[in-house]
C-alpha positions in Angstrom: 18.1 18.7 -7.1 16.8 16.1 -5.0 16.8 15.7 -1.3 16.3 13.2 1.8 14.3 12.8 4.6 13.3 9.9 7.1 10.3 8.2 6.8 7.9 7.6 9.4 8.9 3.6 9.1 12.9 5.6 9.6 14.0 4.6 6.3 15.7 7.8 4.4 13.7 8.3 1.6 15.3 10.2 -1.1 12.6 13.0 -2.8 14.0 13.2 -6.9 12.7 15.4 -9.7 9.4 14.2 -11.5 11.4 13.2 -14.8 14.8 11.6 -12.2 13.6 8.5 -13.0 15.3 8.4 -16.4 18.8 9.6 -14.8 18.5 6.3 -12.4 19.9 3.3 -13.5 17.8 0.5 -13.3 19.6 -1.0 -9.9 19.2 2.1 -7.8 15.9 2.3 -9.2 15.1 -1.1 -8.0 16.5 -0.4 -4.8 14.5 2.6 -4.4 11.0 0.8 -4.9 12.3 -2.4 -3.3 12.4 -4.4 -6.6 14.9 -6.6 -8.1 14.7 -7.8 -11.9 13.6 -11.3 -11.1 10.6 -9.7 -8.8 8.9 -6.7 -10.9 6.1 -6.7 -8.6 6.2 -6.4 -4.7 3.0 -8.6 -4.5 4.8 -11.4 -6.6 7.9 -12.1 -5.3 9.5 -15.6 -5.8 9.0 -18.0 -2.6 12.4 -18.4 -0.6 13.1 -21.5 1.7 11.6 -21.3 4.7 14.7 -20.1 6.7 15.0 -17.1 4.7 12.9 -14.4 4.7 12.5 -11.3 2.3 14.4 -8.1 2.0 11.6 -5.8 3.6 11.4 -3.6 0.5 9.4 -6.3 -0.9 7.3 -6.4 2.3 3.5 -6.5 2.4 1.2 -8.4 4.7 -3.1 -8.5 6.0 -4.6 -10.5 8.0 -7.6 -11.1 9.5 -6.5 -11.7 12.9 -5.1 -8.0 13.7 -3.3 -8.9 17.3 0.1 -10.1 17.2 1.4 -13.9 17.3 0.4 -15.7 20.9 3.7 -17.7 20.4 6.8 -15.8 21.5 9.7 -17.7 20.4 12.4 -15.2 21.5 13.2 -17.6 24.5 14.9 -19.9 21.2 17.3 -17.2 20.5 20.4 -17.8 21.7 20.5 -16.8 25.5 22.3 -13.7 26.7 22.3 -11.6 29.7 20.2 -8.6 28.9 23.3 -6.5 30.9 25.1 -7.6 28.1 23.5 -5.8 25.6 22.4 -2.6 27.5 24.9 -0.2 25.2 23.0 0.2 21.9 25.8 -0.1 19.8 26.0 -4.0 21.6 22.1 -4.3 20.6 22.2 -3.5 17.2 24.9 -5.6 17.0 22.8 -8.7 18.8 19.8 -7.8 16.4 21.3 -8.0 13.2 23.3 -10.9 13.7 20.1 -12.3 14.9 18.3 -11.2 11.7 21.3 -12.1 9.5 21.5 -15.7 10.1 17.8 -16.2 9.7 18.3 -14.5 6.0 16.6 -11.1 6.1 19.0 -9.6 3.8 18.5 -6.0 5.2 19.2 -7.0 8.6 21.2 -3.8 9.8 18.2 -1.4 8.6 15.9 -3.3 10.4 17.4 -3.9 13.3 18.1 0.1 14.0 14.5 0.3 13.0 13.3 -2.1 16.0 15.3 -0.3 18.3 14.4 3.1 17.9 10.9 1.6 18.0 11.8 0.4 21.2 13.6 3.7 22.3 11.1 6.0 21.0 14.1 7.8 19.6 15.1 9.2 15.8 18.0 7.9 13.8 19.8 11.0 15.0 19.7 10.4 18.5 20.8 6.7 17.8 23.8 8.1 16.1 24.9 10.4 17.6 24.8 8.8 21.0 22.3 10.3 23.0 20.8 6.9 24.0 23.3 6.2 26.7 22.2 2.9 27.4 18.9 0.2 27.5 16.8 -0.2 30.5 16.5 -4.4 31.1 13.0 -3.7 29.9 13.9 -2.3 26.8 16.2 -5.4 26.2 13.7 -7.6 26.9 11.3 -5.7 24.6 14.1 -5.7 21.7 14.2 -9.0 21.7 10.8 -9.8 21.4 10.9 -7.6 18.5 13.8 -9.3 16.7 11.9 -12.8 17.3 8.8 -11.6 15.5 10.8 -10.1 12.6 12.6 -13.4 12.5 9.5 -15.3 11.8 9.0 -12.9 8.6 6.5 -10.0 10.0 6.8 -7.2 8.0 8.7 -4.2 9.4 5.8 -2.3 9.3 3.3 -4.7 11.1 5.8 -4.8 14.2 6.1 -0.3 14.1 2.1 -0.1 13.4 3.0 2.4 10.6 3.6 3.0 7.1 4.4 6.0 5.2 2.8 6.8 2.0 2.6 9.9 -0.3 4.5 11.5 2.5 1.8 10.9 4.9 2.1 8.3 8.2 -0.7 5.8 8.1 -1.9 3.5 10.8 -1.4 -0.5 9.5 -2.3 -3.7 11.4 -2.9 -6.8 10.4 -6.1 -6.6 8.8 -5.0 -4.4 6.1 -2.7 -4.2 3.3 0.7 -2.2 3.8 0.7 0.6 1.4 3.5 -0.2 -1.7 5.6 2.5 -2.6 4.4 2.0 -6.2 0.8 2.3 -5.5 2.1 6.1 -5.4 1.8 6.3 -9.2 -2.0 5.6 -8.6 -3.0 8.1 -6.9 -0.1 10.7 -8.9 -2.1 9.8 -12.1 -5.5 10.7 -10.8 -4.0 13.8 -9.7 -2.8 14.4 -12.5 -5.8 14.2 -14.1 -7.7 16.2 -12.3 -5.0 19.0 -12.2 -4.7 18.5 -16.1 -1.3 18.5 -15.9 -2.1 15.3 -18.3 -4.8 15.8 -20.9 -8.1 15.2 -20.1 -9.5 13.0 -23.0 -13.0 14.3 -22.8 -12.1 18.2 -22.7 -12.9 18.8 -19.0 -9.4 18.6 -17.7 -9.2 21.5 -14.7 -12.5 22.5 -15.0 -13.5 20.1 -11.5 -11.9 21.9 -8.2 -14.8 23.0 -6.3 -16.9 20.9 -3.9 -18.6 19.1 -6.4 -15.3 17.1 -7.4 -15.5 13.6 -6.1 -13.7 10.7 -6.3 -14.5 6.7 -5.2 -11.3 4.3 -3.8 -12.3 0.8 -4.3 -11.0 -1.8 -1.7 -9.9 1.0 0.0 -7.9 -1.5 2.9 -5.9 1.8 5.1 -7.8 4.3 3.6 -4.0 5.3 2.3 -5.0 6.0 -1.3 -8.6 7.6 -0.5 -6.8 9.8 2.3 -3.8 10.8 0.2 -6.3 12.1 -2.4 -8.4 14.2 0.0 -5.2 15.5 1.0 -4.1 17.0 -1.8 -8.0 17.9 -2.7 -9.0 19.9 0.1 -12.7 20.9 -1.9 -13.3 16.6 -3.0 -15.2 14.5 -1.6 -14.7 11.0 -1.8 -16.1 7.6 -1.4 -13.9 4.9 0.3 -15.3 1.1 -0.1 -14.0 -2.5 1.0 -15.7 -5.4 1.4 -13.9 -6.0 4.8 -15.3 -4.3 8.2 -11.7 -4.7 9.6 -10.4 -2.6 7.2 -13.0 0.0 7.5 -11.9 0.3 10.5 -8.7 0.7 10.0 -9.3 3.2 7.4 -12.0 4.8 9.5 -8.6 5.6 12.3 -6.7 7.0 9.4 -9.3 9.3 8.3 -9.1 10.8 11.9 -5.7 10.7 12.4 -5.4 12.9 9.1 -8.7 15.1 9.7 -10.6 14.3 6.5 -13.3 12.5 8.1 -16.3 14.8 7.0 -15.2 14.6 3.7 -14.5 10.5 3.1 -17.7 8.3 3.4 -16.7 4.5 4.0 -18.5 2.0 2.4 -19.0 -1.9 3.2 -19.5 -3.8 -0.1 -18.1 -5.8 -3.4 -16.0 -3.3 -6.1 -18.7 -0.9 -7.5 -21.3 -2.2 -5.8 -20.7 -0.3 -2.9 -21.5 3.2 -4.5 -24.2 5.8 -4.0 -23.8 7.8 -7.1 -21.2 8.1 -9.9 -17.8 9.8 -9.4 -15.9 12.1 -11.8 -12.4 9.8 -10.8 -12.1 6.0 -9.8 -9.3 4.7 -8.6 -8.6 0.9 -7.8 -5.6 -1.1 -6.4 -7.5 -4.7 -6.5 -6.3 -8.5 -5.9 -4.2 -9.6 -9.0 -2.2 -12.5 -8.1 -2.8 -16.0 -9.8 -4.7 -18.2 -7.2 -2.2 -20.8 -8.3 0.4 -18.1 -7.8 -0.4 -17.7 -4.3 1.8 -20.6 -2.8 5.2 -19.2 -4.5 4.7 -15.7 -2.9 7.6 -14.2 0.0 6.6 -15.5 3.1 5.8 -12.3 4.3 3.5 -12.1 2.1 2.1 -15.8 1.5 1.9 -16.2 5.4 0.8 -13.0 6.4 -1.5 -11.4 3.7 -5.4 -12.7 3.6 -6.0 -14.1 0.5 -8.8 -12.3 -0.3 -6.4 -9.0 -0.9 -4.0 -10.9 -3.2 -5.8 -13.3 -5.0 -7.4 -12.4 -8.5 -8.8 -15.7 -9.9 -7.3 -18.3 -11.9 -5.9 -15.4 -14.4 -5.5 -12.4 -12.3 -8.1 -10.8 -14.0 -11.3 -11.7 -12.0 -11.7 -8.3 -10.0 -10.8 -6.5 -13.6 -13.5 -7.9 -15.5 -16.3 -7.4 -12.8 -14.6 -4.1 -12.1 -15.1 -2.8 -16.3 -18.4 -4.1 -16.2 -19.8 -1.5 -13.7 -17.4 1.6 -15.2 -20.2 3.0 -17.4 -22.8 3.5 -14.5 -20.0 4.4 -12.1 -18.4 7.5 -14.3 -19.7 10.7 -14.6 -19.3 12.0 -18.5 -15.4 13.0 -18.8 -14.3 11.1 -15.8 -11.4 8.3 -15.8 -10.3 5.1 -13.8 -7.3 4.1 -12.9 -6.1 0.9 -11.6 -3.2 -0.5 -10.4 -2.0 -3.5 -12.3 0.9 -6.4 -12.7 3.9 -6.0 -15.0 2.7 -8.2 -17.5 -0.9 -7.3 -17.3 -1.7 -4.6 -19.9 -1.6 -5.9 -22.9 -4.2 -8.7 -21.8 -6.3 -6.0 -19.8 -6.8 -3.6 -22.9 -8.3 -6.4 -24.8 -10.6 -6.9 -22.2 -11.3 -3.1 -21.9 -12.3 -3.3 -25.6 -14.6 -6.1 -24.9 -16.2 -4.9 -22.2 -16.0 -1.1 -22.7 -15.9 -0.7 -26.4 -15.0 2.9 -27.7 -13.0 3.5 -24.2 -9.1 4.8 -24.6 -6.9 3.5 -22.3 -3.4 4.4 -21.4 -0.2 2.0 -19.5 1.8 4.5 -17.2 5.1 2.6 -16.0 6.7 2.7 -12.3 9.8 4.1 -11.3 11.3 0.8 -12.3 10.4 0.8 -15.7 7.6 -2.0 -15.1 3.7 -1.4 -16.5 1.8 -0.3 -13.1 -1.0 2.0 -14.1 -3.8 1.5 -16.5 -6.2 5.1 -16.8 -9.2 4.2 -19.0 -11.6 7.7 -20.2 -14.2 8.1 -22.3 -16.3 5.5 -20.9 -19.7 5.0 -22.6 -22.3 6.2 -19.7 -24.7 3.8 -18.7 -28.3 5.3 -17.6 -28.7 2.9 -14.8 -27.6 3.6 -11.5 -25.3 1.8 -9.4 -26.8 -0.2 -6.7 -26.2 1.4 -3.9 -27.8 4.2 -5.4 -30.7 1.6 -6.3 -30.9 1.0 -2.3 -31.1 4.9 -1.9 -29.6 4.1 1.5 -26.8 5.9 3.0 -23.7 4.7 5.1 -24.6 3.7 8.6 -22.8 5.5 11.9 -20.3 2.8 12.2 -19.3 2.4 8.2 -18.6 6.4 8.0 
């Protein structure tokens, strides 16, 4: 039987079986993974007119500029007396209306989110009225928080959390928030590892010392490359992006969850980054259209830094430089995985057997029924060495 518990972000998140998601139909499904039919893909959602903004499901936002909005346009809400509002039950009322007529169609989740943000309180406490009233500061600070989520900032850029693979993660604006989906990623590679799945090249099980590691590429949080370590307490594991903000964010995570000795962060492009080969890659790059890029959700379009979404004319830039580099980035019976768009596969295992001829790859669908995971084995080794092995230089102090 399944259960519930809240999130860190306070959403109740319902904990199913490993095979559930064939009892779901597909509208629970959806709404589990915050998906609808006509967006399979959190990253591609339909634009919206400008006065309405995203259900937050769908959220998902970087960029570069990790402080929030100068502007604070909560003085154009509609003026009220702060008094007036002081019982909670008034604010979330206030809030929602608030987000409501501005088009956020989950506008009573996230306005109890912002408040207990504000209160420093659980969901219990909200209910079951412990909060006797607001303090005019608190008011005041509500407010604010309504205005930015009225402008489209992502739930979790306004909280400065996420939660993924049941661990809380630090997120700003310089970094991607982690998708519920990207939680088949890191499931897979488990998986493979475990050898609960088969191991194409034999070795399945056989790697959970110390000598097991593992490389995240464009690591952003550090959410992926944490989670693993997590549930690999012997693994080490390499951790790259190409963006020093993010390091950093990911460098704050890796503290905040104690795995710091054991993930090395490093600045650079894809593979490039590398010291040596790993045993397991995994990979959530940019696969949006650049000509896909204006019709995104405003909390994406508007929020996210192009560089994290954008894949090239067809998507498939960071996959083709990415395949190129496999054979001197896998040790012998290793595996990628990389996340991918729903209509991706078929067009990336042709390129796989272009560019990594004899490989086997394999199409793992999300909860939602939509292709999200490609695993590719038996990669042909390469004798050369990747180039940051070439450099024979190790991280600096401020990249680990």
């Amino acid at each position: 039987m399944g259960h519930s518990e809240e999130r860190s972000d306070g959403e109740p998140t319902v904990l199913l079986p490993r095979d559930s998601s064939r009892l779901l139909g597909m509208t629970e499904v959806q709404a589990r993974r915050g998906l609808t039919s006509e967006s399979p893909d959190p990253r591609r959602a339909a634009a919206l007119p400008a006065s309405v903004v995203p259900e937050s499901g769908a959220q998902g936002a970087r960029c570069l500029d990790p402080s929030p909005p100068a502007a604070d346009d909560s003085a154009a809400l509609p003026v009220h007396d702060p008094l007036e509002t002081r019982q909670p039950q008034d604010a979330l009322r206030w809030g929602a209306g608030q987000l409501r007529a501005c088009g956020i169609a989950s506008f009573a989740r996230d306005a109890r989110i912002l408040l207990r943000q504000v209160l420093g309180c659980t969901e219990e406490a909200l209910a079951g009225g412990a909060i006797a009233e607001l303090t005019v500061p608190q008011v005041l600070a509500f407010r604010r928080l309504i205005a930015r989520r009225r402008r489209g900032e992502p739930i979790a850029y306004i909280c400065g959390k996420k939660a993924f693979m049941g661990l809380e993660f630090t997120v700003d604006r310089r970094v991607l928030i982690p998708r519920p989906e990207t939680e088949l990623l890191v499931e897979q590679a488990l998986a493979f590892v475990s050898g609960d799945t088969q191991n194409l090249a034999g070795e399945t099980g056989r790697r959970k010392g110390s000598d097991l590691l593992l490389a995240d590429i464009g690591a952003g949080s550090g959410a992926i490359a944490i989670a693993l370590a997590k549930q690999l307490p012997c693994a080490r594991v390499y951790a790259t992006d190409i963006s020093a903000d993010a390091l950093a964010v990911a460098r704050e995570n890796c503290a905040l969850h104690g795995v710091t000795e054991r993930i090395t962060l490093l600045r650079g492009s894809y593979l490039d980054a590398l010291l040596e080969p790993a045993h397991v890659v995994v990979c959530n790059p940019p696969y949006i259209p650049t000509a896909d890029i204006a019709g995104l959700a405003r909390d994406v379009r508007d929020y996210e830094p192009h560089v994290a979404l954008a894949g090239g004319e067809d998507g498939l830039e960071p996959y083709r430089a990415l395949f190129a580099g496999l054979p001197a980035a896998l040790l012998p019976g290793g595996a990628a995985f990389f996340e991918i768009g729903y209509d991706m596969a078929a067009r990336l295992q042709r390129l796989a057997a272009v560019l990594l001829p004899g490989a086997v790859c394999e199409v793992f669908p999300d909860l939602a029924g939509f292709d999200r995971v490609l695993r590719i084995a038996q990669v042909a080794p390469n004798r050369a060495k990747p180039r940051g092995e070439e450099r024979q230089t190790q991280p600096s102090p401020s990249e680990r």
